[in-house]
C-alpha positions in Angstrom: 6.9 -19.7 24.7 5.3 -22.9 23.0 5.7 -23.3 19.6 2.5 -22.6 18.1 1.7 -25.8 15.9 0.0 -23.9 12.8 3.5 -22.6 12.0 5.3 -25.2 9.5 7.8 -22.7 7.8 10.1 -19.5 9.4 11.6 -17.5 6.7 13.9 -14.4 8.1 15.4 -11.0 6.8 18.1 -8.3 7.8 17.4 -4.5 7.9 20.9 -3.1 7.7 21.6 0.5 8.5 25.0 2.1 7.7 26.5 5.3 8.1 26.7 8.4 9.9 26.5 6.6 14.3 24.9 3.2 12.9 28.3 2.5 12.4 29.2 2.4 16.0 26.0 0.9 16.9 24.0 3.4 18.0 20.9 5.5 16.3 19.2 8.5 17.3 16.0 6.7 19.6 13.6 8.5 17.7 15.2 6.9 14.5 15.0 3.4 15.7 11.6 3.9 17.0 10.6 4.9 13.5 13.3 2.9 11.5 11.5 -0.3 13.3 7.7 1.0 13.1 8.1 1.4 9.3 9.6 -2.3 9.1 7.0 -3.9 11.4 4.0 -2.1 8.9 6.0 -2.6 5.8 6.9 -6.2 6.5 2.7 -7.2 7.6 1.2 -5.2 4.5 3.6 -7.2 1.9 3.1 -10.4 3.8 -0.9 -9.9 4.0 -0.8 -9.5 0.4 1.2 -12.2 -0.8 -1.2 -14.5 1.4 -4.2 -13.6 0.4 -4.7 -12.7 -3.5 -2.8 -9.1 -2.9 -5.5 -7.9 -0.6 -4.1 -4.6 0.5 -4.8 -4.6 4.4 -2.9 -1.1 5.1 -4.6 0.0 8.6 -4.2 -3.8 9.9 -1.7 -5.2 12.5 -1.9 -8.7 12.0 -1.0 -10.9 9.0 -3.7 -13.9 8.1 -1.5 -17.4 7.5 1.0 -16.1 9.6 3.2 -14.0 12.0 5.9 -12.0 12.5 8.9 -11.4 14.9 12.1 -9.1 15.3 15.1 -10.7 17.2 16.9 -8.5 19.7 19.6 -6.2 18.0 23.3 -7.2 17.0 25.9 -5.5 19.5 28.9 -3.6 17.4 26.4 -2.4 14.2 22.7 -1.9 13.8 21.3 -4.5 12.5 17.2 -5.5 13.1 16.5 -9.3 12.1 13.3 -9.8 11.7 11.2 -13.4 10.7 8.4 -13.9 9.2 6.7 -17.4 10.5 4.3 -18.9 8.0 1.4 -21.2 8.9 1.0 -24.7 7.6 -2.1 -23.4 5.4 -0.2 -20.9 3.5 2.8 -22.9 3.0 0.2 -25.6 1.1 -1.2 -23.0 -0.7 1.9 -21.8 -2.2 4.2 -24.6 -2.2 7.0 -25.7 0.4 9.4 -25.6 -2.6 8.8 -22.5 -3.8 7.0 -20.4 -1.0 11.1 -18.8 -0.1 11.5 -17.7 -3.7 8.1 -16.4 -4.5 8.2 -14.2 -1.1 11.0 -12.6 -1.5 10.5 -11.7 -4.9 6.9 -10.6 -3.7 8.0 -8.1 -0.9 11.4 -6.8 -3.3 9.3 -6.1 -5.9 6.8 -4.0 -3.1 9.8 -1.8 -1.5 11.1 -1.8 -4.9 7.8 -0.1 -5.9 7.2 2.1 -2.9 10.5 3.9 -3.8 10.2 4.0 -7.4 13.4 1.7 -8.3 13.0 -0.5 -10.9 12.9 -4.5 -10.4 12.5 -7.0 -12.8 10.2 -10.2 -11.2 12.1 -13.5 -11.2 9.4 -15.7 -10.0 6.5 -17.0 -12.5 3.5 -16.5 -9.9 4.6 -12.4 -9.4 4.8 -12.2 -13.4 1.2 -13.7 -13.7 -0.2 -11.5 -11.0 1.5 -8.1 -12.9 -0.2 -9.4 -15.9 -3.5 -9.7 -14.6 -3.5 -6.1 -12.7 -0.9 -3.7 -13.9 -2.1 -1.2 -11.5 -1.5 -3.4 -8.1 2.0 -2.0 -8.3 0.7 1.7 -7.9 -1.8 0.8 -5.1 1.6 -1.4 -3.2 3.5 1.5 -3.4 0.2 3.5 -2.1 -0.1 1.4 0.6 3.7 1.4 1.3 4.4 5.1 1.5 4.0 6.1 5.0 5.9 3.2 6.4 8.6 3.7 4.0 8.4 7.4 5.1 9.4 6.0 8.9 11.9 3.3 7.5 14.0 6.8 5.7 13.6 8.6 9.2 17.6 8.2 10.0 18.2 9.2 6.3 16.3 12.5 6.7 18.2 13.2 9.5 21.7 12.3 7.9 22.3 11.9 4.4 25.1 9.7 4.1 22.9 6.8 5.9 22.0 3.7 4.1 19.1 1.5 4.9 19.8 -1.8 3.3 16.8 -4.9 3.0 19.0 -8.1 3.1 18.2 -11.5 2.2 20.2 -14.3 4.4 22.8 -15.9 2.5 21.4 -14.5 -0.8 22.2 -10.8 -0.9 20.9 -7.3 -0.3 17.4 -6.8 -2.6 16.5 -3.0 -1.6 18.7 -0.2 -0.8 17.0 3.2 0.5 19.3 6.2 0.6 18.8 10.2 -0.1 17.5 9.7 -3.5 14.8 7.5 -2.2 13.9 9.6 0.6 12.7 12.6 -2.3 10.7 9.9 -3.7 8.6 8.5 -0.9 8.5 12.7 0.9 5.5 14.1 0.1 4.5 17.7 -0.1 1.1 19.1 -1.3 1.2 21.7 -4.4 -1.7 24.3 -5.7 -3.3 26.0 -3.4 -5.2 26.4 -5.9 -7.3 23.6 -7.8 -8.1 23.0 -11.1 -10.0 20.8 -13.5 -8.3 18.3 -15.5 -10.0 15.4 -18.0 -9.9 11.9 -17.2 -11.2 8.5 -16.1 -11.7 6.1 -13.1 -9.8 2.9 -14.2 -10.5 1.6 -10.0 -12.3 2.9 -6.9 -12.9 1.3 -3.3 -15.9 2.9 -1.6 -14.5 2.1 1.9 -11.4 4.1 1.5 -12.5 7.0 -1.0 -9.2 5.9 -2.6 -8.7 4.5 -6.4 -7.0 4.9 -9.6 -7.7 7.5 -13.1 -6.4 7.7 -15.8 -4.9 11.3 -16.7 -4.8 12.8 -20.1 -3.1 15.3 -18.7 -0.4 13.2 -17.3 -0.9 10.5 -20.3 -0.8 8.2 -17.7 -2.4 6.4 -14.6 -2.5 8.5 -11.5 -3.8 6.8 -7.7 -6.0 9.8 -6.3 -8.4 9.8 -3.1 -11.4 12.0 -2.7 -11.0 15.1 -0.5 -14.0 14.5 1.2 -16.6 11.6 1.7 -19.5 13.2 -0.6 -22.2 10.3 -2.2 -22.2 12.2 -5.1 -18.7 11.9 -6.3 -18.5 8.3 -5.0 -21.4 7.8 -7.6 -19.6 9.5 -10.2 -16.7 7.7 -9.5 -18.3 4.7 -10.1 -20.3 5.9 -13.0 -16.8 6.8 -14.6 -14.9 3.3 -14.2 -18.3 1.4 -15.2 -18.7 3.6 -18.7 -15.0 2.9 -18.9 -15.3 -0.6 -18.5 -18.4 -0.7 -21.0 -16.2 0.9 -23.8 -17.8 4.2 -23.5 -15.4 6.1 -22.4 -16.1 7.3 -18.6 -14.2 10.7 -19.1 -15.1 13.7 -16.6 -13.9 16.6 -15.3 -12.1 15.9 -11.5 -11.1 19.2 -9.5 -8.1 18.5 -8.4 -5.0 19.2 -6.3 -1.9 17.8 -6.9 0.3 15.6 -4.4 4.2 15.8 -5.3 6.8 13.8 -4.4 10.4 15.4 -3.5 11.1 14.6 -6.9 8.7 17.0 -8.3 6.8 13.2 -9.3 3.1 13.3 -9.1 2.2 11.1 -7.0 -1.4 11.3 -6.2 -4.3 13.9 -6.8 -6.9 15.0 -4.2 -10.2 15.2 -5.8 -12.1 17.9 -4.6 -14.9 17.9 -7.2 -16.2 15.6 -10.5 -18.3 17.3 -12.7 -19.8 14.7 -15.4 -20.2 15.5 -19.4 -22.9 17.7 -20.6 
């Protein structure tokens, strides 16, 4: 195939997966199938974002300003390389020199997120963008949790399995194990709802999906509307406006709670919103 000419800059990675048959080379077909769907969907969300001012494209194949590739497989282990070819655009947009750097630290920081482990950004332009929206690292990991669901599918099937993000040359930047896999499951609680007092700090009226703040919690929790209902999308967005106008913006969400394997909540569904008296 041609080279296509808008591509000035090929940056590449290593999924590494040990233990259990991966270290013979071979993985259960429904494992790879799933081990490489999560990578391919993990891989394009992070790269989207970090083109485009952290637009989170989660239901989207393609990556704008650029594309990218897996090589064929390693014989003797199971390794997946994958590159991620940048067009000439981006790369001015970000800078040559640093675009390697920044990207890397961009997407460790995002699995890093979606599997809540720690991670400390190196890179100036990821510490200004935490700084301007604390919350973008709960809507990454959001945004991130099914695919990193599929990337712990040979984990869930044998614990002692590793899945290991490498960088070429540099090192490995994300390890997924057991303890990551009770993170990123999911498993809905209470049958039952109930009310609970809070705020909407963010909402995006194309998804039903956004961010409150929960006294209950005493902390920020993402949660997505049950339903699509006009009413609560206009009390959603009565709540974040009176927030942002200093008045408050509390109300009372009906809500069920979304757990991680952790017993971490992780989300809440809101069912109802019922404003102050």
């Amino acid at each position: 195939m041609p080279r296509d000419q808008t591509i000035g800059r090929e940056l590449s990675g290593v999924l590494r997966i040990d233990g259990g048959l991966a270290d013979e080379g071979l993985l259960d077909i429904y494992d790879a199938a799933d081990t490489i769907y999560g990578l391919a969907r993990a891989t394009n969300i992070i790269t989207h974002a970090f083109l485009n001012k952290d637009q989170i494209k989660s239901r989207a194949n393609s990556v704008q300003g650029a594309q990218t590739f897996i090589q064929s497989s390693l014989k003797g282990c199971f390794e997946e390389k994958f590159e991620v070819h940048f067009e000439n655009h981006a790369i001015e947009k970000i800078g040559s020199s640093v675009l390697a750097d920044n990207f890397w630290d961009y997407l460790t920081w995002a699995w890093s997120a979606a599997i809540g482990a720690n991670f400390e950004p190196q890179s100036h332009n990821l510490k200004k963008i935490i700084e301007k929206d604390p919350e973008l690292t709960l809507v990454i990991a959001d945004a991130l949790e099914t695919p990193m669901q599929r990337l712990h599918r040979a984990i869930s099937t044998d614990s002692t399995v590793t899945v290991t993000l490498n960088r070429p040359r540099v090192g490995d930047k994300v390890i997924l194990n057991h303890n990551s896999l009770a993170f990123v499951s999911i498993r809905e609680t209470e049958a039952a709802t109930s009310y609970i007092e809070g705020n909407v700090t963010k909402f995006n009226l194309l998804s039903d999906f956004g961010r409150m703040y929960s006294d209950i919690e005493e902390k920020t929790v993402s949660f997505r509307l049950s339903h699509t209902d006009e009413r609560l999308r206009s009390l959603c967005i009565r709540s974040m406006q009176e927030m942002v106008d200093g008045m408050g913006g509390k109300m009372q969400f009906k809500v069920s709670r979304v757990l991680s394997g952790q017993e971490i909540v992780k989300r809440y569904l809101v069912h109802d919103i019922l404003p102050p008296r």
